[in-house]
N, C-alpha and C positions, 0 to 999 in steps of 0.2 A: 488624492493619493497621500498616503501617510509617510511620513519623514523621518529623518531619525528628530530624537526629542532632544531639544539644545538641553546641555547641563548632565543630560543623564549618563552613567559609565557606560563604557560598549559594554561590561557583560550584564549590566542590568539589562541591554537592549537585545543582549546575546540570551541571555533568561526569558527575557517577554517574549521574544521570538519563538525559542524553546516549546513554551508553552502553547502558544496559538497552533503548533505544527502538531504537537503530537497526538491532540485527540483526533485533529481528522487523517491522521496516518494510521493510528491504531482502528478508527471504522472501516477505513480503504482495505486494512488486511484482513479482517474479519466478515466481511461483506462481500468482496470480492476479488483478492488475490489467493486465501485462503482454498475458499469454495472453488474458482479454478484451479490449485494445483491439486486438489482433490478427485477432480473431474479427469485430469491430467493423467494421472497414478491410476485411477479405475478403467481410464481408455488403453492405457499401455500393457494392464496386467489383462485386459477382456481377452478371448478369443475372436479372430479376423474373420468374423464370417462378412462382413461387409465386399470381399473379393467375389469376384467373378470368376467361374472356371476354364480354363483355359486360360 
């Protein structure tokens, strides 16, 4: 498990961090939170024919 690095500034640590998070945030959006809230928007605007009558 990784530690903070003796010596180094918290925002150096606060930078490195920074960095390690945002490229797999930016895949998770474009991968799949994206593509669900599109699927989202296209189920809300569809017509309900999925009901039964009566």
């Amino acid at each position: 498990m990784l530690g903070p690095t003796p010596g180094a500034h918290p925002l150096v640590q606060a930078l490195a961090s920074a960095l390690l998070v945002i490229g797999p945030a930016a895949l998770s959006w474009q991968l799949i939170e994206k593509p669900a809230l599109n699927l989202k928007a296209r189920r809300l605007l569809a017509p309900d024919t999925a009901r039964l009558p009566g």
